[in-house]
N, C-alpha and C positions, 0 to 999 in steps of 0.2 A: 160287081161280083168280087168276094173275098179269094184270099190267093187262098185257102183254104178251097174252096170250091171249085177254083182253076186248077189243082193241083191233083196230081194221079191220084186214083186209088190206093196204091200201096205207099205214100209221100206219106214223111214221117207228121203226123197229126197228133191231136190231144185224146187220149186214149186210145188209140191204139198201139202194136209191135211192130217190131220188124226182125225177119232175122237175116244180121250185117254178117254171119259165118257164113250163111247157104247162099248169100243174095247174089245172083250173076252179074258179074262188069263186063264190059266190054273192054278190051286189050287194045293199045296199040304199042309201037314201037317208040320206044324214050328218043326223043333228039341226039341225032347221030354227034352232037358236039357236046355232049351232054356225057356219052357213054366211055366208057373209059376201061372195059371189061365188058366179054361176054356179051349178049344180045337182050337186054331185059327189056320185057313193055312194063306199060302201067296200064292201072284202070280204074276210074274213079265216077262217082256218084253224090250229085247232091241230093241228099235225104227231105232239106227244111231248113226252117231256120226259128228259134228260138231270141227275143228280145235283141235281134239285130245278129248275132251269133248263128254263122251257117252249121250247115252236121251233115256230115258225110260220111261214106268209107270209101278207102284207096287202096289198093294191093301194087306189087311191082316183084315180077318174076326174079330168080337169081339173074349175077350177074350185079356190077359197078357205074355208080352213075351219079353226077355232079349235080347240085341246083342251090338256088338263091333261095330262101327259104322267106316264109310272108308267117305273119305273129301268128301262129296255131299252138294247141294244145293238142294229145293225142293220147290215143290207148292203144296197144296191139294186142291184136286179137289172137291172131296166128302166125308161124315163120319164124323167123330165127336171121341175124345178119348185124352190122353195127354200122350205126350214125358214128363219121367223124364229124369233127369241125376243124374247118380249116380256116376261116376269120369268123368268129375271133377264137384263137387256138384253145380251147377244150379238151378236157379226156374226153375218149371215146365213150360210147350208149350201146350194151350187148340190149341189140331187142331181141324181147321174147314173149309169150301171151301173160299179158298182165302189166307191160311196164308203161308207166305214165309220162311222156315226154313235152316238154314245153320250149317251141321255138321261138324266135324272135325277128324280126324282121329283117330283112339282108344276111342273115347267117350264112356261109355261107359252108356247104355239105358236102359229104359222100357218102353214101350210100350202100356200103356192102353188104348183098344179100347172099345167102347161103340158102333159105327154104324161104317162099314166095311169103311176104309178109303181108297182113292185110292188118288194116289202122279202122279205128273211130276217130276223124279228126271234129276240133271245131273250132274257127275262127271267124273272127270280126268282118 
């Protein structure tokens, strides 16, 4: 069997949509050693995967929150909030719908959200 054929009905496939604004995630609470402000969950969905390349969408409520970042690429969709970097020290990233961000492996992050962001990511 192809993962194409194992893979839900609404799993991102060739020719069809999806919509990553309406689509429900399920929440839970960010790792309490993680959060550094406020109460934010996450919630994330693997969509597919494309030539080795997963695709997903992730959202994460307001509120502050630390992590190690893995090589993705990304788009926001929705929300409002900015990526620091804190190794290796970087200007900030005002995200907003529309802006294209590319991470790198080990980066290491914060997180602050102001209006629940939701992402198209996709990595290796």
């Amino acid at each position: 069997m192809t993962a194409e054929e194992t893979a839900p009905a609404d799993a991102l496939t060739a020719g069809t949509a999806l919509d990553v604004v309406a689509r429900a995630l399920t929440h839970e609470p960010i790792d309490a050693h993680q959060v550094t402000a406020g109460a934010p969950t996450a919630g994330a969905e693997r969509l597919g995967e494309i030539a080795g390349t997963e695709v997903g969408v992730w959202e994460h409520t307001p509120g502050v929150s630390t992590d190690v970042e893995a090589d993705e690429v990304f788009i926001v969709l929705a929300g409002s909030g900015t990526v620091a970097f804190d190794d290796p020290a970087l200007s900030p990233i005002e995200l907003a719908p529309g802006i294209l961000v590319r991470l790198a492996a080990g980066m290491r992050t914060t997180w602050t959200i102001r209006e629940t962001v939701r992402k198209v990511y996709l990595t290796p």
